[in-house]
TORNURO-173289 format. One record per residue (C-alpha): residue in one letter; x, y, z. Coordinates in pm, whole numbers, plus 32768, in hexadecimal, padded with zeros to 4 digits. Example, Ala and Ser with C-alpha at 12.3 -4.5 7.8 and 13.67 -1.06 7.14 Angstrom:
residues 2
A84CE7E3E830C S85577F9682CA 
This chain:
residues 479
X800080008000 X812480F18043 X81B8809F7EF5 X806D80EE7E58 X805382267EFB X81C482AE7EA0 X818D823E7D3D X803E82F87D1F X80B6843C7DBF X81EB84407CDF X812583E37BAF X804E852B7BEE X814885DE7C62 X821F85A67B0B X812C85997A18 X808A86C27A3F X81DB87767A1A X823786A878F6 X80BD86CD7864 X80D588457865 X8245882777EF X81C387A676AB X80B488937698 X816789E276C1 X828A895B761E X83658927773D X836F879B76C8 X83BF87B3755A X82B286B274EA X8289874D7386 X83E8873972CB X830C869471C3 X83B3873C7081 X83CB87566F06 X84C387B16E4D X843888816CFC X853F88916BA6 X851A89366A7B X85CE88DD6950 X85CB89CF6830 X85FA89066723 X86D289F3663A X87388909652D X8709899C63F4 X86AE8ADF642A X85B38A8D6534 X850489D06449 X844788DA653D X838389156660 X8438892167BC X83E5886F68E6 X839388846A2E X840A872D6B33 X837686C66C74 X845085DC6D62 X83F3856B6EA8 X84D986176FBB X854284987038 X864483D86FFC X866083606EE7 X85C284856E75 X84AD83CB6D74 X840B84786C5B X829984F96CB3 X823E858F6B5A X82AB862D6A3D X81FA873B69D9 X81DD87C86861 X8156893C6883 X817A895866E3 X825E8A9A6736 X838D8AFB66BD X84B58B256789 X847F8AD868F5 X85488B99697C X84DE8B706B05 X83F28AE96C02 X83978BC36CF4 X82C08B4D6E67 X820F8C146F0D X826E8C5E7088 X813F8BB07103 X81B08A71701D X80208AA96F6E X808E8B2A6E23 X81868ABD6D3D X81D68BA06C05 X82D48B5D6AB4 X83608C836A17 X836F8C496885 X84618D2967CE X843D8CCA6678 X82B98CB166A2 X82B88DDF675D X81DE8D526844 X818E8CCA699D X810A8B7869E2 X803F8B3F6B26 X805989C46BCA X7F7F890A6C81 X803B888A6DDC X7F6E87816E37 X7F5786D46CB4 X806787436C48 X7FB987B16AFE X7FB7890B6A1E X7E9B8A016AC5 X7EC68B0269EA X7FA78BFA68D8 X7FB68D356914 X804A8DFF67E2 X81248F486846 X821B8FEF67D0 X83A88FA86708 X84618EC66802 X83D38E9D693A X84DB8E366A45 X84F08E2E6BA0 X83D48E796C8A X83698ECE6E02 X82208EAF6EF0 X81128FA26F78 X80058F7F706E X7EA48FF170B4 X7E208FCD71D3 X7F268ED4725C X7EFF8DF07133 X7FF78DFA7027 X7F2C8E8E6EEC X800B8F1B6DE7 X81398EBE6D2D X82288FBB6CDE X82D08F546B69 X841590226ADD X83F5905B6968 X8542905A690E X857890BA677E X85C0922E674B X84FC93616723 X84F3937365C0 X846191DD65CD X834F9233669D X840691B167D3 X84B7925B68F2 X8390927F6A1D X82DD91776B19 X81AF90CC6ADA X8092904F6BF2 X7FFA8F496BD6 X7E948F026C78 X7EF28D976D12 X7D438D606D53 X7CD98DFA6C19 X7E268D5B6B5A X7E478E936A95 X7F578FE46A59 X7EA690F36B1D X7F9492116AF1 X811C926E6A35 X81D2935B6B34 X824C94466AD2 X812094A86A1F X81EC95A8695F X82BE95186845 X8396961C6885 X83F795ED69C6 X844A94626975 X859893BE69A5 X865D92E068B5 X86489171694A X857D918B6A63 X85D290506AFF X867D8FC06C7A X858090116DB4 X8541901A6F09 X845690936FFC X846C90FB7155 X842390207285 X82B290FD72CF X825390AD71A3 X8215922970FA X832592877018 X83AC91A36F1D X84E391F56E37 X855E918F6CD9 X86D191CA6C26 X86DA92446AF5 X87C191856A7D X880192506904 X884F93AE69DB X889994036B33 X877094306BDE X868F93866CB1 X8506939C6CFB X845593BC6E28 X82FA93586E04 X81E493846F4C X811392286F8A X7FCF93086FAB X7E96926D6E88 X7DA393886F02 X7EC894906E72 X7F2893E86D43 X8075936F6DA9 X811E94AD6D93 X827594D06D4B X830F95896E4F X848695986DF8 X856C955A6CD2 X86B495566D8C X881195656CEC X895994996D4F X8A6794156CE8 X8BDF94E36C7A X8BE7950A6B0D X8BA796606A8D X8ADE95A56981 X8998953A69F6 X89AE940368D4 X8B1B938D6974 X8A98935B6ACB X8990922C6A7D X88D591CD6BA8 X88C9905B6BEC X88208FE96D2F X876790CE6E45 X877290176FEA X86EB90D970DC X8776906C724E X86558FA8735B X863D90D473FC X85B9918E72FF X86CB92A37339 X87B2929B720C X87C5921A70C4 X88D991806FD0 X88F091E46E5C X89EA91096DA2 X8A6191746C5E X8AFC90ED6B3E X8C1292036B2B X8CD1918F6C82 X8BDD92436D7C X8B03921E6E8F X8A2F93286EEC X89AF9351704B X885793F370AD X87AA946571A3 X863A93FF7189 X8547952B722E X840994CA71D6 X834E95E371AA X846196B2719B X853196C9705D X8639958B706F X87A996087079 X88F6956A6FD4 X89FA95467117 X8AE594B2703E X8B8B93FB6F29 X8C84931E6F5E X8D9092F36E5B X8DC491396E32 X8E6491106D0A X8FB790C46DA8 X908491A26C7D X8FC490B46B80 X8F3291536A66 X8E1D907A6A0C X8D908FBA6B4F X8C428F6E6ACC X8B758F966C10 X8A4E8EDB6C36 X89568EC16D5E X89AC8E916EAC X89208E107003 X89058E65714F X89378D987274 X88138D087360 X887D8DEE7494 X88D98F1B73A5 X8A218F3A73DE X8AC58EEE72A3 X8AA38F277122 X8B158E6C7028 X8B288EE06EDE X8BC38DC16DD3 X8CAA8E446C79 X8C4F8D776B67 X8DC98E0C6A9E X8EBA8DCF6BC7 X8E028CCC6C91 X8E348D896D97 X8D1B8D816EBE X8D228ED66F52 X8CCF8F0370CA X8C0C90547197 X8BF0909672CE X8AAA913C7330 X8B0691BF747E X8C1E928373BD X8BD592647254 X8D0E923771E9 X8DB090E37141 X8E4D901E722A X8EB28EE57129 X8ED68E6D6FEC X8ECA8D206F83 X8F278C406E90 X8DEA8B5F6E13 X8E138AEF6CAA X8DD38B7F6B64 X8C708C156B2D X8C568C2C6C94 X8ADB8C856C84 X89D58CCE6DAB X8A518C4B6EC9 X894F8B766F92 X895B8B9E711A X88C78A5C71E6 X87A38A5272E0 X88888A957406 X899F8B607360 X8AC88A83739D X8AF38A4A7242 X8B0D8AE470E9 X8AE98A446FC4 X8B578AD46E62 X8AF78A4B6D0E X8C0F8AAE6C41 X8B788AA06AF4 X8CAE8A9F6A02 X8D11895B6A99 X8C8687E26B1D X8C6B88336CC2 X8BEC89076DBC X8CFB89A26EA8 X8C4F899C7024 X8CDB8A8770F3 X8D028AA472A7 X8C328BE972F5 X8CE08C057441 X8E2F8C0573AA X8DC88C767243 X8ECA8B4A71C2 X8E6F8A7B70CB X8E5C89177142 X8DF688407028 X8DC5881C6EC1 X8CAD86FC6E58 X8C7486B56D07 X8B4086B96C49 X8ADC86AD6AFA X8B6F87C96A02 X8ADA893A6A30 X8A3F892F6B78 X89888A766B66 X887F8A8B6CB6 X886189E66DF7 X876089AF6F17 X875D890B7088 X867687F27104 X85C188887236 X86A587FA7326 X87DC88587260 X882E86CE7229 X882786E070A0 X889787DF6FD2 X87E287E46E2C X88A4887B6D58 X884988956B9F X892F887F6ADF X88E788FA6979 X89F9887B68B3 X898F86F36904 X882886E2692D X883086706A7B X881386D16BFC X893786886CCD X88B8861D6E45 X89D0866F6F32 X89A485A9708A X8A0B86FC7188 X8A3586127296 X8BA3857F71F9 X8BB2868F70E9 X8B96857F6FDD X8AEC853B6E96 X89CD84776EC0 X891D843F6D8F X889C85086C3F X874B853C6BF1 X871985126A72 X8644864569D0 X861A86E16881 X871D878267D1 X87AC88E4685A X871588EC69DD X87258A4A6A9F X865E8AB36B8C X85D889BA6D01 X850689F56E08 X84A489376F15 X8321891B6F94 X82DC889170F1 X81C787CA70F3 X80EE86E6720D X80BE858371EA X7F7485CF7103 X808286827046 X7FEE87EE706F X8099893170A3 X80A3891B724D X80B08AA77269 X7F2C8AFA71DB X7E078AAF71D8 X7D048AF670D5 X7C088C0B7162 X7CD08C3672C0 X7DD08D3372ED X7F088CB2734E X7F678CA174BF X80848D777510 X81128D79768B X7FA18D1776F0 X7F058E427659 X7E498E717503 X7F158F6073FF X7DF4906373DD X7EAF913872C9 X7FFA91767219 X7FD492E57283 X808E93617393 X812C94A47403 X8213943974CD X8388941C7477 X842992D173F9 X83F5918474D2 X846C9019749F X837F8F4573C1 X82B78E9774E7 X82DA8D3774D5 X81C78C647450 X811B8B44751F X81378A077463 X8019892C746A X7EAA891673EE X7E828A637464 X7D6F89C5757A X7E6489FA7681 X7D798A937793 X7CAC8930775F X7DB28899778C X7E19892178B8 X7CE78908796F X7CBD8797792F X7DF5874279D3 X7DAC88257B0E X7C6E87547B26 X7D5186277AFA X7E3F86C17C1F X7D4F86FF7CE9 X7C9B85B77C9D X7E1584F47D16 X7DF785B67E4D X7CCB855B7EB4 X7D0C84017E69 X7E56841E7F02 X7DB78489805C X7D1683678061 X7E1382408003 X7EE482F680FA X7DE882EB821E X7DCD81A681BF X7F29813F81C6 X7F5481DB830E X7E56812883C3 X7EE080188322 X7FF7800483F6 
């Protein structure tokens, strides 16, 4: 009878703790993933269709579907925060193909304008609701602005700028801050970038067209990738001449350049691409596709505090979960370079197939997915020994991942369909907010029932300690 009674009080004890562990995401129940792939197919003048690949997040990584969105060029998948929506920019098609997450089938095609790229997420009402699309061919192509997309109505609902004349060659790389109300693209053909307010009821204004960057000549600077730190405070321009810009984000106010730092190490043609910034903040890193160099900022000081040597078409430089590690596809060669962030040393070169060109982390930072365009294939790095797993065969000239979470019914685990999403316990009433930049809240994971849930296992608690009472009255008088 003792035995019975320790058992039971531990058991209700544990569980509940456990229980709501899962629940708030405490317990990490829900590392269900997928990993998304889009191969762009470019043989022969993109004559056939690309592709968009669905593997399952497990080892060993099986096939779910392949998906045929009759589009030219996929250039990208793109998942929404809340793992609900998944999008494929088509450049050739100059379009944007909407997926269904749950069968893994085309939803819709939604036609815009010359070479749609890269793309970010707004809310409404605490549900994401629009997709933010760069339109990246020049001015004179009918290109250079941002176009939203309606993700209920699956259609464009407005080009910002408005005014042709106030667009920007190759409106491309975003970002938006952690409160959700500003988002920013590069323009990658000049050296500006936009800032564009979250805000439906006004139209999406655009607030600021900011310039950076050190060449006198606005077409020499080429802005290539826009990351704005977790707090919200500053935000790192990369460009193509050698440069990183540093700016302070102000919100309301008018955003201001603090400054550019020089990183082309006396090269004359480093070829810049995007760059990264660490989980905690503290470090950027910025990867040279000329030199294979991998250049290193510190925030606190914004000044570069390394440089190091990656490989050859050192491209954007892919931080893990828990930001011990870096990992850089060098894309003029057959590995990926991963790098100590502590130390900034690289530790290990793993190879992979030829051209590996993007990379993304499992959940738990285990697996690394990295395309590789030159060989049609995915390279799977195993983190955990920082070695080469497996490839993933896919169709010919891969480019962009993305990785959904899913739950075991294989939906998106951060929405739910006509509930706004749960954020530290509270419903997101609005985007809209005065006040001055705060971290992106963090969302509670689960079917977004959690006060249910809750209250069922207080009943259970209290239903163990009632029944506890008793077994131990009884096991006392047992005696």
């Amino acid at each position: 009878m003792i035995v019975r009674y320790y058992f039971i009080r531990w058991f209700y004890r544990y569980s509940l703790l456990i229980l709501l562990g899962v629940q708030s995401g405490w317990v990490h129940a829900d590392d269900d993933f997928r990993i998304w792939v889009s191969s762009e197919n470019n043989l022969d003048n993109n004559a056939g269709d690309g592709a968009m690949f669905v593997f399952d997040g497990e080892p060993p990584h099986n096939l779910l579907a392949r998906i045929d969105p009759e589009q030219k060029k996929s250039h990208h998948p793109w998942i929404s925060p809340d793992d609900r929506y998944a999008l494929g920019t088509n450049r050739v098609s100059n379009s944007v193909t909407m997926y269904d997450v749950n069968a893994l089938t085309v939803q819709a095609t939604i036609s815009l304008g010359p070479n749609p790229t890269h793309v970010q997420w707004g809310r409404l009402d605490g549900q994401y609701r629009f997709a933010f699309v760069g339109i990246t061919s020049g001015v004179a192509a009918g290109g250079g602005y941002v176009s939203v997309i309606d993700l209920v109505d699956q259609m464009e609902v407005a080009q910002i700028p408005e005014d042709v004349a106030a667009r920007q060659n190759g409106t491309h790389d975003a970002d938006v801050t952690p409160d959700g109300r500003y988002v920013y693209f590069g323009n990658v053909g000049s050296n500006t970038v936009f800032k564009i307010a979250i805000n439906a009821e006004r139209g999406f204004p655009l607030e600021q067209t900011l310039e950076v960057g050190m060449s006198a000549s606005a077409a020499d600077v080429h802005v290539q990738g826009v990351r704005i730190l977790p707090s919200g405070e500053k935000m790192y321009v990369s460009n193509e001449e050698g440069s990183v810009s540093v700016v302070e984000l102000n919100y309301e106010e008018a955003d201001e350049v603090l400054t550019t730092i020089d990183v082309t190490g006396g090269a004359d043609d480093t070829g810049v691409h995007n760059s990264r910034i660490s989980p905690d903040g503290r470090w950027v890193y910025v990867g040279s596709r000329n030199t294979g160099i991998v250049n290193v900022i510190d925030t606190e000081t914004d000044t570069l505090v390394a440089n190091i040597e990656a490989g050859m078409g050192a491209n954007t430089p892919e931080f893990s979960p828990d930001g011990k590690y870096n990992l850089v596809p060098n894309q003029a060669t057959d590995f990926v370079s991963i790098i100590d962030v502590e130390t900034h040393r690289k530790i290990a070169d793993i190879m992979t197939g030829q051209g590996p060109h993007n990379a993304r982390f499992s959940p738990d930072g285990d697996f690394a997915f990295v395309t590789c365009k030159d060989d049609n294939v995915v390279s799977v790095i195993d983190m955990r020994n920082l070695t080469l797993l497996h490839n993933l065969e896919v169709d010919a000239n891969p480019n962009g991942i993305e990785i959904q979470r899913v739950d075991e019914d294989g939906q998106g685990i951060n929405g739910v369909d006509g509930l706004a999403l749960l954020v530290s316990g509270a419903q997101v009433e609005s985007t809209e907010t005065k006040n001055k930049p705060i971290a992106e809240p963090s969302v509670v994971k689960g079917s977004g029932l959690g006060g249910i849930t809750v209250l069922l296992l207080l009943g259970s608690w209290l239903l163990g300690r009632y029944r506890l009472l008793g077994i131990k009255a009884e096991a006392c008088s047992s005696r």
